[in-house]
C-alpha positions as CSV (number, residue, x, y, z in Angstrom):
1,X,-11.3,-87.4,130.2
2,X,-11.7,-91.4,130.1
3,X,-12.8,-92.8,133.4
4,X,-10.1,-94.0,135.9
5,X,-8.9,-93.9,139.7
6,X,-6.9,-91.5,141.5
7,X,-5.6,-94.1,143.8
8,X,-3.4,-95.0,141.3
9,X,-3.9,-99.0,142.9
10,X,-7.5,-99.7,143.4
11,X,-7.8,-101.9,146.5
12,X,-11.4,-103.2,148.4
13,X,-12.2,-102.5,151.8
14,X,-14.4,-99.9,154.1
15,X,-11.3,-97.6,154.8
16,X,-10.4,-94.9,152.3
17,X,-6.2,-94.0,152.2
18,X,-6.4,-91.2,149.7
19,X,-9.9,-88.6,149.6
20,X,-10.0,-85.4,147.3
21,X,-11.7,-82.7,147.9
22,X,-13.0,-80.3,145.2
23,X,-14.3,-76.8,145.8
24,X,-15.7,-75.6,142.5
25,X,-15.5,-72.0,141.4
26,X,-17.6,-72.2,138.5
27,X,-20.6,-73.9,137.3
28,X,-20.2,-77.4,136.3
29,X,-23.1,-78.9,134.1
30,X,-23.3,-81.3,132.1
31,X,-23.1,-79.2,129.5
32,X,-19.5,-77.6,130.3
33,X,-18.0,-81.0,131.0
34,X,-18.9,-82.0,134.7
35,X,-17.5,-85.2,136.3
36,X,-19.2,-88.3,136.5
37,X,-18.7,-90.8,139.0
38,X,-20.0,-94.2,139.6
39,X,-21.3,-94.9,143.5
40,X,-20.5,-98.0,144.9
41,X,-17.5,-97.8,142.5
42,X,-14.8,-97.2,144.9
43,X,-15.1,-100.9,146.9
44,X,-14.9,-102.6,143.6
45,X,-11.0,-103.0,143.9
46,X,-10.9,-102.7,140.6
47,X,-9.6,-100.4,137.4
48,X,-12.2,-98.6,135.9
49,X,-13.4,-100.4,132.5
50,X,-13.5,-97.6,129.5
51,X,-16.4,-96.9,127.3
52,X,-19.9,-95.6,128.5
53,X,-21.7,-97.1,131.9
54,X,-25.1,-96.5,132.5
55,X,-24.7,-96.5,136.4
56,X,-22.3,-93.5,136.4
57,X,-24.0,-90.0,137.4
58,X,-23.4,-86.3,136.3
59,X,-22.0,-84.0,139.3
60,X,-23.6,-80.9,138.9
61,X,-22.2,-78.3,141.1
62,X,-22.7,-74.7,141.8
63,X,-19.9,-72.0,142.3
64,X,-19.1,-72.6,146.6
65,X,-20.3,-76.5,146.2
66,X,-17.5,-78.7,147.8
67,X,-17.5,-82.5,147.0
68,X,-15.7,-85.1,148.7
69,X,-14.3,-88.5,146.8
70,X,-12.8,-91.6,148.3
71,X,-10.0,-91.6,145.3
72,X,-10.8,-95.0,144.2
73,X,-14.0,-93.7,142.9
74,X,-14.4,-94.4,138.9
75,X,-14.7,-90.6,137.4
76,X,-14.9,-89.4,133.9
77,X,-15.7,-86.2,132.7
78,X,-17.9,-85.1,129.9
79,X,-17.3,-83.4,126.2
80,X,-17.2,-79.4,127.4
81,X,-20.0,-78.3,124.6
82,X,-20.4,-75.2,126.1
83,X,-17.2,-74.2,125.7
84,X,-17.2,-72.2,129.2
85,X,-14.8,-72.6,132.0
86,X,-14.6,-74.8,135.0
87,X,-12.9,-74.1,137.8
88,X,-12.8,-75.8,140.8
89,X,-9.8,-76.2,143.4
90,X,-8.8,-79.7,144.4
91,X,-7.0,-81.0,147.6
92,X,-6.1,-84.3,148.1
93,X,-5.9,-85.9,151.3
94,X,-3.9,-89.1,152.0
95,X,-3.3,-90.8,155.5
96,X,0.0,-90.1,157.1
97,X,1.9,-93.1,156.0
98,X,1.0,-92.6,152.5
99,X,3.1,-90.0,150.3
100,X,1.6,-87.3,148.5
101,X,2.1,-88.0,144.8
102,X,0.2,-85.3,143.3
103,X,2.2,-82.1,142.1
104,X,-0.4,-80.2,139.4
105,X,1.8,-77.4,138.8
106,X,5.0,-79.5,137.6
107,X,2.3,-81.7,135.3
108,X,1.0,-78.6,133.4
109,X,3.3,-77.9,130.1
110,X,4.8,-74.8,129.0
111,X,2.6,-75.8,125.4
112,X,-0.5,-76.0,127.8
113,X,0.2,-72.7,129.7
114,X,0.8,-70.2,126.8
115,X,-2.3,-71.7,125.4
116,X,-4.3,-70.6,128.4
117,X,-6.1,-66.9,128.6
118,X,-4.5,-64.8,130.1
119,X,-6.9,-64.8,133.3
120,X,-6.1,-68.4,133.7
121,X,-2.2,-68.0,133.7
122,X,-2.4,-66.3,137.0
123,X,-2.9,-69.3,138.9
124,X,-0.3,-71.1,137.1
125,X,2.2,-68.6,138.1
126,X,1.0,-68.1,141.5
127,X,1.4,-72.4,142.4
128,X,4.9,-72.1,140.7
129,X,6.0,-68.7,142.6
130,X,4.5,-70.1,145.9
131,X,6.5,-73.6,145.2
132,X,10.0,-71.8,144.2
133,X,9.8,-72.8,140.4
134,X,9.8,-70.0,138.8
């Protein structure tokens, strides 16, 4: 994935609207395709610029690891050579006057789900059944 902000509008300043919150279930290395992100990153009030940067740094996680993001942060991820899984559960948090603009299970095709093992699909099914969707 190319690097980019989940803010959607980068803006400066010390006070973060919109935080995620990732609680990984599997390994992520940079072998399987872990995130990078670039510190400092989220007070640039800018867009993240494509292409490689040198400042950006691999987050390595074990299964249980939680990691917290100020959503302006410029993240990436790497190639998955491994060709394993990785899981990880993500909340976002957004201050009260802000609306939540984030609905994973609506954004995930029908293409992209019957692709998926069949282990996977559970979770797809049980956002949608929990949501009234399907």
């Amino acid at each position: 994935m190319p690097y980019h902000i989940d803010s959607f509008i980068p803006y400066g300043g010390d006070y973060s609207s919109v935080v995620q919150c990732m609680l990984f279930l599997n390994h992520s290395t940079s072998q399987n395709g872990c995130t990078l992100a670039v510190p400092g990153s989220h007070k640039s009030a800018a867009y993240a610029p494509q292409g490689f940067n040198p400042q950006a740094v691999a987050i390595e996680a074990e299964p249980g690891d939680m990691v917290v993001v100020d959503s302006r942060i410029w993240h990436a991820t790497l190639a998955n050579e491994a060709n394993t899984s990785r899981w990880a559960l993500i909340a976002t948090f957004c201050r009260w006057y802000i609306k939540q603009s984030y609905d994973y299970p609506r954004v995930l095709s029908r293409a992209v789900f019957d692709g998926l093992k069949d282990d996977e699909k559970w979770f797809w099914v049980l956002l949608n059944s929990a949501t009234g969707r399907i």
